[in-house]
PDB file of N, CA, C, O and CB in Angstrom:
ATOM      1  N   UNK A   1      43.371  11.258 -60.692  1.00  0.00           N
ATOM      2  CA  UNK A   1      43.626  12.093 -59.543  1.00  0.00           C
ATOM      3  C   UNK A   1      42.429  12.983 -59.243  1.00  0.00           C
ATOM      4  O   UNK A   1      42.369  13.643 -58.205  1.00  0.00           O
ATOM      5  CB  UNK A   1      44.868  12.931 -59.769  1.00  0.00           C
ATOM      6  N   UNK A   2      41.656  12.988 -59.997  1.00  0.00           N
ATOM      7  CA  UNK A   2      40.286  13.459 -59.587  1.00  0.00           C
ATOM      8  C   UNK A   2      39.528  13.646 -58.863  1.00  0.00           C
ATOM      9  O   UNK A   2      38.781  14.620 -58.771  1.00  0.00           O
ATOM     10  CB  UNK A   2      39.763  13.229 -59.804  1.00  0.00           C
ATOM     11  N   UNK A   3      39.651  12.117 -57.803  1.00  0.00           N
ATOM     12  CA  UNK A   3      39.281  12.276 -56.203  1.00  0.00           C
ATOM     13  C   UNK A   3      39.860  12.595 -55.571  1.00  0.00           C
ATOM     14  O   UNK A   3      39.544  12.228 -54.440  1.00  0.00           O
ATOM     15  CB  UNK A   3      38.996  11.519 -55.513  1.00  0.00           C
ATOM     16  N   UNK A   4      41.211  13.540 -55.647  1.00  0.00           N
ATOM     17  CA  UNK A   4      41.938  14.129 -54.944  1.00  0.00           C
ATOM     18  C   UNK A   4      41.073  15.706 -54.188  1.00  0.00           C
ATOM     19  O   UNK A   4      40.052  15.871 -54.855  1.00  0.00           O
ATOM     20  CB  UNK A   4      43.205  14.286 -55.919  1.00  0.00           C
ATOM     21  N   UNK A   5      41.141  16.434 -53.464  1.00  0.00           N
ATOM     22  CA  UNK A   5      41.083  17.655 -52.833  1.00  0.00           C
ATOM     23  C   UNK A   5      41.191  18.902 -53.921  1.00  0.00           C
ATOM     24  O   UNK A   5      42.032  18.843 -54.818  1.00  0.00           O
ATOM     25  CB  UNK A   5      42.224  17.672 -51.767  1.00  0.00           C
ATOM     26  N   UNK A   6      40.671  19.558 -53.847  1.00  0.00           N
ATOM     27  CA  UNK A   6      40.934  21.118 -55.141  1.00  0.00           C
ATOM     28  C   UNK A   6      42.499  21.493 -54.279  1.00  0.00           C
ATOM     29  O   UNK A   6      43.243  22.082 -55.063  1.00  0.00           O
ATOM     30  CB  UNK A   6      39.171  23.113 -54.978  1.00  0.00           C
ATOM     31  N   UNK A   7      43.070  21.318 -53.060  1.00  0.00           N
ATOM     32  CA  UNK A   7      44.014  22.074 -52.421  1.00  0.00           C
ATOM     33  C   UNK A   7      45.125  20.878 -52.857  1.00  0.00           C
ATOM     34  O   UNK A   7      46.219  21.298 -53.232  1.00  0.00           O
ATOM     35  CB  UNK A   7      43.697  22.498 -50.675  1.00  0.00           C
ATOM     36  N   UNK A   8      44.933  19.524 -52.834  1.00  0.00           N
ATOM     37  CA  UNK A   8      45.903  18.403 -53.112  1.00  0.00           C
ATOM     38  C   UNK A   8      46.151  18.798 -54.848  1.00  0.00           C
ATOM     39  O   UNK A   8      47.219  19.075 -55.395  1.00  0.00           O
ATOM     40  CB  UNK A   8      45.121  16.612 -52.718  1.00  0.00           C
ATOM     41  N   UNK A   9      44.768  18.709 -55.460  1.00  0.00           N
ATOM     42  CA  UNK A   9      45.398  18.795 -57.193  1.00  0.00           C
ATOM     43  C   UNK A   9      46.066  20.036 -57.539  1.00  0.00           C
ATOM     44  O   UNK A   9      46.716  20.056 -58.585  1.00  0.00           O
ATOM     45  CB  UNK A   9      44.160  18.720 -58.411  1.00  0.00           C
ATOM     46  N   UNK A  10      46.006  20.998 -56.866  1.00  0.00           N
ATOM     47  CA  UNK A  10      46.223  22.383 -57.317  1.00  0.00           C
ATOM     48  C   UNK A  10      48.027  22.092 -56.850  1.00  0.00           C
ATOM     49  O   UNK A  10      48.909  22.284 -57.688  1.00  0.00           O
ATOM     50  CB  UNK A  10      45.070  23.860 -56.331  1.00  0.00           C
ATOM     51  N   UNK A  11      48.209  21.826 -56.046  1.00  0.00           N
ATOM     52  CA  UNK A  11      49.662  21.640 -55.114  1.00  0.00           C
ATOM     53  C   UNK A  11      50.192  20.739 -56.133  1.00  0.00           C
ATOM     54  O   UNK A  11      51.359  20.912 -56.484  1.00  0.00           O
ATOM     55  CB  UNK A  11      49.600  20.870 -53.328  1.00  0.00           C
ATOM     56  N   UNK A  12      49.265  19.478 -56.840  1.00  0.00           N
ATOM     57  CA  UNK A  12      50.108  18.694 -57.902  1.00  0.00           C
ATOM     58  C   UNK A  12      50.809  19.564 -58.926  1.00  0.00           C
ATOM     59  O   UNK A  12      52.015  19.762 -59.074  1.00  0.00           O
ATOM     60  CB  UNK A  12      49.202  17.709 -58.699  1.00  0.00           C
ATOM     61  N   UNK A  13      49.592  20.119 -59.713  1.00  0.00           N
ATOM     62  CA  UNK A  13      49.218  20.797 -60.763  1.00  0.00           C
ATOM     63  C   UNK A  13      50.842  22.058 -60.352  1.00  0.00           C
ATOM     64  O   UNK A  13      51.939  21.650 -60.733  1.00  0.00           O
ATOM     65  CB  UNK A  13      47.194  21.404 -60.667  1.00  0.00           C
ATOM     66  N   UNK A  14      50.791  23.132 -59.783  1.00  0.00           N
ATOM     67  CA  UNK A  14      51.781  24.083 -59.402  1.00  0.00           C
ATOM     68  C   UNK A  14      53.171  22.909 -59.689  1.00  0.00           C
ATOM     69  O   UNK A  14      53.884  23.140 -60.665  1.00  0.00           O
ATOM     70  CB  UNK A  14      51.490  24.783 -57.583  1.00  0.00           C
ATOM     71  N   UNK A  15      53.388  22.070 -59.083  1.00  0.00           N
ATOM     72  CA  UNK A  15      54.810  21.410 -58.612  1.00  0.00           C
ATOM     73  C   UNK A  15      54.795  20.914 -60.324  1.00  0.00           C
ATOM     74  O   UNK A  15      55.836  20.276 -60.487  1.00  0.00           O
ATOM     75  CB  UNK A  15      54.831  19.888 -57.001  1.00  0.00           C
ATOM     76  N   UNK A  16      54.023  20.971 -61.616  1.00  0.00           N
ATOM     77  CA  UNK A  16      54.294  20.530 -63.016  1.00  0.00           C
ATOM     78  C   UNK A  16      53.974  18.483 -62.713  1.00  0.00           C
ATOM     79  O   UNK A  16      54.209  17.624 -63.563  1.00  0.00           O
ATOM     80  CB  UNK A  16      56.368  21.173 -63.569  1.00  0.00           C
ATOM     81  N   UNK A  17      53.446  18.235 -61.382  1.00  0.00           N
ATOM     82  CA  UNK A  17      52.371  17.158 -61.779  1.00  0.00           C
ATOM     83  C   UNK A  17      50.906  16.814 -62.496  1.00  0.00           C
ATOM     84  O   UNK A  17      49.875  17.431 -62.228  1.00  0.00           O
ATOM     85  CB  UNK A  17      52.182  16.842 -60.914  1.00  0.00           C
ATOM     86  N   UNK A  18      50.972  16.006 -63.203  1.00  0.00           N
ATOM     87  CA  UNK A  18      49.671  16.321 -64.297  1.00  0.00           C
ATOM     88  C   UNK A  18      48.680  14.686 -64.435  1.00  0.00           C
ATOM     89  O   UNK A  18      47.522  14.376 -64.713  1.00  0.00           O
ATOM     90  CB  UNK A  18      50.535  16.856 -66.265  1.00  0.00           C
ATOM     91  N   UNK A  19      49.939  13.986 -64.058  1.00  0.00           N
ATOM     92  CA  UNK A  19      49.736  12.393 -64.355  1.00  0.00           C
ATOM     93  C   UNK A  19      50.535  11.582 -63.518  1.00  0.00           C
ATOM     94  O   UNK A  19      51.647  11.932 -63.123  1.00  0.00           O
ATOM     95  CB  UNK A  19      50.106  11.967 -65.813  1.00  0.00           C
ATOM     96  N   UNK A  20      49.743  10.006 -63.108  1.00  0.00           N
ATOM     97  CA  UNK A  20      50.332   9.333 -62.400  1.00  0.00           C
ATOM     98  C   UNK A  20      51.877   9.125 -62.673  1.00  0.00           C
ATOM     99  O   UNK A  20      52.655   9.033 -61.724  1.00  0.00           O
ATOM    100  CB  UNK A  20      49.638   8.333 -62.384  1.00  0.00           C
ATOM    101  N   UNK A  21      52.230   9.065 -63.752  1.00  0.00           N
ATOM    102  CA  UNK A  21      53.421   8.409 -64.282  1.00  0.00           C
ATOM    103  C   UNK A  21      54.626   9.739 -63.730  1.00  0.00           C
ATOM    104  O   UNK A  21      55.706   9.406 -63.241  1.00  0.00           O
ATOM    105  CB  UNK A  21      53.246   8.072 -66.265  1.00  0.00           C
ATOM    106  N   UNK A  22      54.367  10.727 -63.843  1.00  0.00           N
ATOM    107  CA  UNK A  22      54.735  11.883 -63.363  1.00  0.00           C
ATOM    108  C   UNK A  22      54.830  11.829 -61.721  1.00  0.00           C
ATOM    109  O   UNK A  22      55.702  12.068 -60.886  1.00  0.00           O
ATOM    110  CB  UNK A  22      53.772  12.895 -63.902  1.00  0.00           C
ATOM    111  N   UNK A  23      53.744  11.477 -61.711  1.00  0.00           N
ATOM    112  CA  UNK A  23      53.784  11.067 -59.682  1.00  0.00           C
ATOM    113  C   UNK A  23      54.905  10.228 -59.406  1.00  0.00           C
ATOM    114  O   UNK A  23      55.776  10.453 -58.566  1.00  0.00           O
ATOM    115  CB  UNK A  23      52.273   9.969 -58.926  1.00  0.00           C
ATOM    116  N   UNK A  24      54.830   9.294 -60.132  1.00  0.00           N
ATOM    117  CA  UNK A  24      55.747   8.066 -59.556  1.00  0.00           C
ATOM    118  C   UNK A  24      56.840   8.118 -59.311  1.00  0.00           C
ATOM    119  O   UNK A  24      57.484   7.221 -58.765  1.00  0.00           O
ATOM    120  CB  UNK A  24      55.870   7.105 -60.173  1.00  0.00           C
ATOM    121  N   UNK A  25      57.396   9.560 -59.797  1.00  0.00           N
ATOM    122  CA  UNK A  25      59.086   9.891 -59.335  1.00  0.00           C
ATOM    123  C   UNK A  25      59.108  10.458 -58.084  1.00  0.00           C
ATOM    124  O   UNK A  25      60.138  10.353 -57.419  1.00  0.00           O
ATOM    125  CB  UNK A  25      59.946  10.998 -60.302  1.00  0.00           C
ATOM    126  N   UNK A  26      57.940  11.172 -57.549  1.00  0.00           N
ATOM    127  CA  UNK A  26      57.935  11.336 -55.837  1.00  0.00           C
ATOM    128  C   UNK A  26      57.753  10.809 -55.014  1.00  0.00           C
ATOM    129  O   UNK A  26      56.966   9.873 -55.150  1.00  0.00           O
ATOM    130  CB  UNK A  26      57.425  11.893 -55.329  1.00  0.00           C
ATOM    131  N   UNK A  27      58.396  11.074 -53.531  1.00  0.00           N
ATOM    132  CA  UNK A  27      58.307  10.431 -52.412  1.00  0.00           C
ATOM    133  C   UNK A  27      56.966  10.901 -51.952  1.00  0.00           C
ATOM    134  O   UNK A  27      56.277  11.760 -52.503  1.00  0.00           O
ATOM    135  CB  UNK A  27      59.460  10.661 -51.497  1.00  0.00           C
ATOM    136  N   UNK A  28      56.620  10.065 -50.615  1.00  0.00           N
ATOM    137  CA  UNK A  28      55.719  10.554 -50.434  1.00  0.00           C
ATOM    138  C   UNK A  28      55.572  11.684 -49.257  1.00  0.00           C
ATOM    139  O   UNK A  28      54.655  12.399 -48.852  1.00  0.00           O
ATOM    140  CB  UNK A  28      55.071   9.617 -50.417  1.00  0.00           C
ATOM    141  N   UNK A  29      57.672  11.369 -48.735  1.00  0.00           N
ATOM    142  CA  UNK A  29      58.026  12.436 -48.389  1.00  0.00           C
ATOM    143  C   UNK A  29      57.979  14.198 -49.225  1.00  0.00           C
ATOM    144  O   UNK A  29      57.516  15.273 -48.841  1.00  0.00           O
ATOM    145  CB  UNK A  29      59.128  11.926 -48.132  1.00  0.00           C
ATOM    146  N   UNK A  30      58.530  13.874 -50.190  1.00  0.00           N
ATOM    147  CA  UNK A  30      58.541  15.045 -51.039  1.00  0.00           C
ATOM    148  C   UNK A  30      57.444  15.856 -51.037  1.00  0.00           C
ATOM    149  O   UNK A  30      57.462  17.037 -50.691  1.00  0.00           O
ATOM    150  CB  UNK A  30      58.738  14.729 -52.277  1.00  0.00           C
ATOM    151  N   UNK A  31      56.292  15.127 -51.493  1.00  0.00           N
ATOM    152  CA  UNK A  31      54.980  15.149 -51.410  1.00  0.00           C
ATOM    153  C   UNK A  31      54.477  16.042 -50.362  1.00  0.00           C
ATOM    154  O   UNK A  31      54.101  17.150 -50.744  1.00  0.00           O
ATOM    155  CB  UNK A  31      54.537  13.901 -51.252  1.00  0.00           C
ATOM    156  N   UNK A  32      54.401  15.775 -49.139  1.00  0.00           N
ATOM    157  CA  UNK A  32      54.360  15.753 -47.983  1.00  0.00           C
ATOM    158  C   UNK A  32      54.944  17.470 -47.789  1.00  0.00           C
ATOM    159  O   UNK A  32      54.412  18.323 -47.079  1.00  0.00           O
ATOM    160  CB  UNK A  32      55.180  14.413 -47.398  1.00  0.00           C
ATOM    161  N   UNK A  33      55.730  17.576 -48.337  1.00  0.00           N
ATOM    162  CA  UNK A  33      56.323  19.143 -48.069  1.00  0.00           C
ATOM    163  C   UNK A  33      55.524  20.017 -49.093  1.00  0.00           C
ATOM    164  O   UNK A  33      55.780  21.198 -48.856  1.00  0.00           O
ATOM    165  CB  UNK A  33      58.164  19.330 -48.395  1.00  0.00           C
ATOM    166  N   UNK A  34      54.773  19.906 -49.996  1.00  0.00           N
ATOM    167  CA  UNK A  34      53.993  20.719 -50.747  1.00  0.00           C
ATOM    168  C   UNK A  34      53.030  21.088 -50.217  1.00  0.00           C
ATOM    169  O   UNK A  34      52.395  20.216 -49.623  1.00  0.00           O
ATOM    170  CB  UNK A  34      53.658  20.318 -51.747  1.00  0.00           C
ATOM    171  N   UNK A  35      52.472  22.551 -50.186  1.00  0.00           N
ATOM    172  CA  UNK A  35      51.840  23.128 -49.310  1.00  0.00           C
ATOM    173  C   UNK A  35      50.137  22.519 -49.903  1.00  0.00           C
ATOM    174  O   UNK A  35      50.237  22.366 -51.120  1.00  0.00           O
ATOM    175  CB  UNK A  35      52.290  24.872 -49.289  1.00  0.00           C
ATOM    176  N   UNK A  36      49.173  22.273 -49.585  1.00  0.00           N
ATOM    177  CA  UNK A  36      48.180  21.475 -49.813  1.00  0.00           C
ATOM    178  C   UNK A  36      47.953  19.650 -50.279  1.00  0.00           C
ATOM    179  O   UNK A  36      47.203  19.108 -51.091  1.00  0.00           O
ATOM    180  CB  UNK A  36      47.764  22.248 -50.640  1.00  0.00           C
ATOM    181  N   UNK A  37      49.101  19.056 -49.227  1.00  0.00           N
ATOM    182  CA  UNK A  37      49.310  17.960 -49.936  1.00  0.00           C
ATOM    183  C   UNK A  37      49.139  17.418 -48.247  1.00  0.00           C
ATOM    184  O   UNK A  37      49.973  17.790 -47.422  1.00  0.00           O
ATOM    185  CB  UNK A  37      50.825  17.765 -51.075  1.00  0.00           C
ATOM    186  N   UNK A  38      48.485  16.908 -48.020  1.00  0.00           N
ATOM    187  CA  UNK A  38      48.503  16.179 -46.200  1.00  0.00           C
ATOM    188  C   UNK A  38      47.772  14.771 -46.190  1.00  0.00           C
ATOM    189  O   UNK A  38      46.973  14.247 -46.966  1.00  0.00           O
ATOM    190  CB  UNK A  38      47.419  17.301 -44.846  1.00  0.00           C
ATOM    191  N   UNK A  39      48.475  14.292 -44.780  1.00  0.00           N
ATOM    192  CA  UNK A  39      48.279  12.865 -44.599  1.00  0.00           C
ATOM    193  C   UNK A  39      47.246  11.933 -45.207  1.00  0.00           C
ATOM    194  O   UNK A  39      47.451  10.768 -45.547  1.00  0.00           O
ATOM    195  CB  UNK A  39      48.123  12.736 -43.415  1.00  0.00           C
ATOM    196  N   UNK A  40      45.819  12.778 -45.320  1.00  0.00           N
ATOM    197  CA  UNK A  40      45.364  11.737 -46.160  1.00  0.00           C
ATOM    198  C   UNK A  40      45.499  11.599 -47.574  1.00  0.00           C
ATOM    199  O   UNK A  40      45.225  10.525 -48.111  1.00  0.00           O
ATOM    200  CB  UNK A  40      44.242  11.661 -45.992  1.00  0.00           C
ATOM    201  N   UNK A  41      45.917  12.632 -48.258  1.00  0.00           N
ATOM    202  CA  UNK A  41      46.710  12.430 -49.736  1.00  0.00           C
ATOM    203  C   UNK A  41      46.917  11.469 -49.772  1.00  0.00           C
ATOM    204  O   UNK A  41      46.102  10.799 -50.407  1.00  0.00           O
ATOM    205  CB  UNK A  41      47.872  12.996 -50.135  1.00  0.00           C
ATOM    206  N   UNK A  42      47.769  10.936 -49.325  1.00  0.00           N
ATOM    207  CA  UNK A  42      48.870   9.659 -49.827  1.00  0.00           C
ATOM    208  C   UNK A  42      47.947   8.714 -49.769  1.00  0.00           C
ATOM    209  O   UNK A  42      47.778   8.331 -50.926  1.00  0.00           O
ATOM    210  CB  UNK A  42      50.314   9.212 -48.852  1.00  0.00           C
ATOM    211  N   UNK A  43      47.133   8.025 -48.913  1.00  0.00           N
ATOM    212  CA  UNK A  43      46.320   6.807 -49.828  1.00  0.00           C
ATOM    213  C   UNK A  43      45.782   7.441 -50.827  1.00  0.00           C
ATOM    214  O   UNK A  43      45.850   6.669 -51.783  1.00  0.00           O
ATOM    215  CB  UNK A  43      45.102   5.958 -49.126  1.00  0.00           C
ATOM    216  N   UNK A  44      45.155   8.666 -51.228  1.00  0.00           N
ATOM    217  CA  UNK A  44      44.183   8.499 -51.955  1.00  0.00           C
ATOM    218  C   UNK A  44      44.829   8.152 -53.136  1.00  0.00           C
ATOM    219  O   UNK A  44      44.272   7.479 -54.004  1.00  0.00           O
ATOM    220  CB  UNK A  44      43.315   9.534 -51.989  1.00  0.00           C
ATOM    221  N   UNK A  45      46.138   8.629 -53.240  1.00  0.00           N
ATOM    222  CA  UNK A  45      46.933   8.345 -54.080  1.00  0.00           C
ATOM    223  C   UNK A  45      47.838   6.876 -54.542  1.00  0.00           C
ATOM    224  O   UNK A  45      48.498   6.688 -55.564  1.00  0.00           O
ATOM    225  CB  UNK A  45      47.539   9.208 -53.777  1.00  0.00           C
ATOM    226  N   UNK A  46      47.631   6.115 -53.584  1.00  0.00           N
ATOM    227  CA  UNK A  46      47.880   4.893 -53.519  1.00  0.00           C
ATOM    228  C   UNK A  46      47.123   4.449 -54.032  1.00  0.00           C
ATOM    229  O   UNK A  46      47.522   3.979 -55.097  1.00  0.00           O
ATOM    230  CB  UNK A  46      48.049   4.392 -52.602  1.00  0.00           C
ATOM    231  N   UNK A  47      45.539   4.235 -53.749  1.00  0.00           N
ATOM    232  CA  UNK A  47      44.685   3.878 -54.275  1.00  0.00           C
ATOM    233  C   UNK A  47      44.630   4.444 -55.706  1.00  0.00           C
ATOM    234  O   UNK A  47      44.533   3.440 -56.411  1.00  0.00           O
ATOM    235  CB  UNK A  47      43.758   4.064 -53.508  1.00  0.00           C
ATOM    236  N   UNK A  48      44.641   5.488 -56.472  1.00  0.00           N
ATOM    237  CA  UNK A  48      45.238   5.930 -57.370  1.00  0.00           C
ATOM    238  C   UNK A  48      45.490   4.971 -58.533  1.00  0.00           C
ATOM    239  O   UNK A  48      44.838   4.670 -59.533  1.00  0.00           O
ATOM    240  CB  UNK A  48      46.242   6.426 -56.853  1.00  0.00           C
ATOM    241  N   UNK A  49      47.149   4.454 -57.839  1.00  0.00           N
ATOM    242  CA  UNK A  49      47.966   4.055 -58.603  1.00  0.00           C
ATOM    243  C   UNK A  49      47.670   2.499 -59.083  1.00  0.00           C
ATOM    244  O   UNK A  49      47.966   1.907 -60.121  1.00  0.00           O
ATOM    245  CB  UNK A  49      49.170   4.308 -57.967  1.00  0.00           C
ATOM    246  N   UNK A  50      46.832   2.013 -57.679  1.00  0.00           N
ATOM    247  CA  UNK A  50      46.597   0.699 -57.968  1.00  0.00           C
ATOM    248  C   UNK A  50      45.211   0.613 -58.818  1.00  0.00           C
ATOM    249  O   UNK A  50      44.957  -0.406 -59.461  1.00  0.00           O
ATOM    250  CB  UNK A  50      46.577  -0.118 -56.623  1.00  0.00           C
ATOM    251  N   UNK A  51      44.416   1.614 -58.795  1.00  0.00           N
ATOM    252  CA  UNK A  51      43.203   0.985 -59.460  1.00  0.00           C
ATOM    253  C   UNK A  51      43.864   1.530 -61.583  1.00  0.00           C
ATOM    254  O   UNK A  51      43.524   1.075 -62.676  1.00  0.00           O
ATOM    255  CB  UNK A  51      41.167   2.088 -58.547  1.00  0.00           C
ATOM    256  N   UNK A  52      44.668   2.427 -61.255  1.00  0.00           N
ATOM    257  CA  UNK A  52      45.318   2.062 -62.969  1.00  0.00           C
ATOM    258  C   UNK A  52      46.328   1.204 -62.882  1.00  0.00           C
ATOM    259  O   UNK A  52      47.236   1.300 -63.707  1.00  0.00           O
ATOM    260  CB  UNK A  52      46.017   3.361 -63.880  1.00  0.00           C
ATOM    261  N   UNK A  53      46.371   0.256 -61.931  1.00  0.00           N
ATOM    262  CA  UNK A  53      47.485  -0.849 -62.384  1.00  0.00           C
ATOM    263  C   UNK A  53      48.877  -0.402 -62.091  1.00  0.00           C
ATOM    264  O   UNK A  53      49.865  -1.076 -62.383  1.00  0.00           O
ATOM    265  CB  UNK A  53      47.435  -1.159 -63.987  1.00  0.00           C
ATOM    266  N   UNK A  54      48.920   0.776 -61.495  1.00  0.00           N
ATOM    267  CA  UNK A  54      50.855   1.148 -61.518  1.00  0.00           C
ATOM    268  C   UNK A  54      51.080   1.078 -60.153  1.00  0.00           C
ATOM    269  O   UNK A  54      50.362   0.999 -59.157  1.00  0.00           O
ATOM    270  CB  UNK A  54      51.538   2.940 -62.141  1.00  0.00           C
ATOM    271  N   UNK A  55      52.240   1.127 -60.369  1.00  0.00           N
ATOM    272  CA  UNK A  55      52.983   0.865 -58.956  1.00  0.00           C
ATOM    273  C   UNK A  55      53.901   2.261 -58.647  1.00  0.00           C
ATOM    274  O   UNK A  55      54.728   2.770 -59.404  1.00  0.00           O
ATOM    275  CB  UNK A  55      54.106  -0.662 -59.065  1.00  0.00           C
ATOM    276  N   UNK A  56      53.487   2.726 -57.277  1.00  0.00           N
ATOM    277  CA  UNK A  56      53.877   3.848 -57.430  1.00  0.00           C
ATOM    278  C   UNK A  56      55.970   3.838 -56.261  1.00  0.00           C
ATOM    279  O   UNK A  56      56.361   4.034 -55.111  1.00  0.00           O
ATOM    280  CB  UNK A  56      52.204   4.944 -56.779  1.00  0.00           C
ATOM    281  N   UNK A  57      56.542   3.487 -57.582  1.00  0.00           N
ATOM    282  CA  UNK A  57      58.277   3.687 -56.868  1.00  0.00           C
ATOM    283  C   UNK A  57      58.415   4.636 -55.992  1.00  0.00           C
ATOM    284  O   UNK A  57      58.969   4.449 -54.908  1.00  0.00           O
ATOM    285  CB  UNK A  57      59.481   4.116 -57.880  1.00  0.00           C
ATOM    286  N   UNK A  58      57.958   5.687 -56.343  1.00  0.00           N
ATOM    287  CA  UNK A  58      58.570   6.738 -54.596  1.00  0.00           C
ATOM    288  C   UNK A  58      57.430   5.880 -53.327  1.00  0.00           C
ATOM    289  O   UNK A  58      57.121   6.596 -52.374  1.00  0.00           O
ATOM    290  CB  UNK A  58      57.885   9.412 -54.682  1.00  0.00           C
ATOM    291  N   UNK A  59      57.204   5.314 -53.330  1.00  0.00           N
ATOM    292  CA  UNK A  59      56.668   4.537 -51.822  1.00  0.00           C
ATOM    293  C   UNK A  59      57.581   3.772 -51.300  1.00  0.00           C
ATOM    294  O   UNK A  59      57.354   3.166 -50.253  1.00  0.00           O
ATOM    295  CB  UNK A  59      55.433   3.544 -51.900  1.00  0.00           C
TER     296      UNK A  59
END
């Protein structure tokens, strides 16, 4: 999550996200309502999930 935004990781980081596997229980609605988390988040996070191989279920 590293190539994420300092305003996207910090919004992870606050909500007790730390790790993909942790991600994978959110929507990307959910997501979406956290205050530093916006439209382009979500690929980066897609991309994310696929370059470690996971599949991210809240999609």
């Amino acid at each position: 999550m590293a190539k994420l935004s300092a305003p996207a990781r910090r919004a992870l980081e606050n909500a007790g996200i730390t790790t993909l596997e942790a991600l994978s229980a959110w929507s990307a609605e959910k997501l979406l309502a956290l205050h530093g988390i916006g439209p382009s988040t979500i690929p980066r996070l897609e991309a994310a999930f696929s370059e470690a191989g996971l599949k991210w279920v809240g999609r």
